[in-house]
C-alpha positions in Angstrom: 3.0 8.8 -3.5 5.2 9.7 -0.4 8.2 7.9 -0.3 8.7 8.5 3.4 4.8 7.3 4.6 5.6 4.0 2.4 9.0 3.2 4.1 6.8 4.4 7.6 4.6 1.5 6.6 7.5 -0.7 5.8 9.9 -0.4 8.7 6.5 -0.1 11.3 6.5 3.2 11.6 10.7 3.4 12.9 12.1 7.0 12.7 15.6 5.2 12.4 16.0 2.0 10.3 19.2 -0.2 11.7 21.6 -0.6 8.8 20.9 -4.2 8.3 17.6 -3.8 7.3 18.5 -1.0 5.2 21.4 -3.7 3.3 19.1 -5.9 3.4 16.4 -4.4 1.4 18.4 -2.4 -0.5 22.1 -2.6 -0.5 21.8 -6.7 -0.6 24.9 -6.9 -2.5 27.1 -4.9 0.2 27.6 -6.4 3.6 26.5 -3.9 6.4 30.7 -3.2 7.0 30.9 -2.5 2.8 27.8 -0.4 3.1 29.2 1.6 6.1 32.6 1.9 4.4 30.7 3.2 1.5 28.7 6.1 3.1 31.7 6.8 5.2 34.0 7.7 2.1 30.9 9.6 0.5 30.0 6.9 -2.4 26.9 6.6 -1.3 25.4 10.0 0.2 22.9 8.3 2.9 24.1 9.5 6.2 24.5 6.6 9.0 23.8 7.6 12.6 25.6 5.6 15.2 23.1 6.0 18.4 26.5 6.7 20.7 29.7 7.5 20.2 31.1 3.9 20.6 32.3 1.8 17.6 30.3 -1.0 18.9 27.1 1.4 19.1 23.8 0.5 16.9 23.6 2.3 13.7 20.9 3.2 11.4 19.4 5.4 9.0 17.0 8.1 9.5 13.8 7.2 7.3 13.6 10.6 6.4 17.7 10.1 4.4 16.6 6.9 2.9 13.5 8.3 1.4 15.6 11.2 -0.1 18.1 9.3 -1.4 15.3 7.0 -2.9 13.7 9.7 -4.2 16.7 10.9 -6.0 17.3 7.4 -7.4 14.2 7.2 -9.2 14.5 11.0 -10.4 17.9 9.7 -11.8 16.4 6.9 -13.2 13.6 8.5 -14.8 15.4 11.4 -17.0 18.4 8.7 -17.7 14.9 6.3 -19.0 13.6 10.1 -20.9 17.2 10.7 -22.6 17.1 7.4 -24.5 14.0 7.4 -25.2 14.3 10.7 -27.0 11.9 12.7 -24.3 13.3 16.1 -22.8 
């Protein structure tokens, strides 16, 4: 399964998902500020891009980050699940 084509499918086919969504569905227990503070002190390695150089300017994630950072998640996840259950 392709992380990217489902998130495609998701966000209708957006290249750059606006960071709300991306709290929303993901980060719901950060606001959008937390979640920005976050990836702008490098706790969480999703890069944000801010469509101009304003600080009022929309900002959002590439689809292509998100699915990466997903994707590392899971990988995380699954040899974390394999350790205590004995696997590897």
């Amino acid at each position: 399964m392709n992380t990217t084509f489902l998130l495609m499918a998701q966000y209708d086919g957006r290249a750059v998902v606006p960071v709300e969504a991306v709290c929303r569905d993901y980060f719901s227990h950060l606001t959008v500020v937390e979640f920005i503070r976050k990836t702008t002190a490098g706790q969480i390695d999703i890069p944000v891009i801010a469509i101009e150089q304003s600080r009022k300017a929309a900002r959002g994630v590439h689809i292509k980050d998100l699915a990466a950072w997903i994707d590392k998640r899971a990988e995380a996840a699954r040899k974390e699940a394999d350790q205590l259950a004995g696997r590897r």
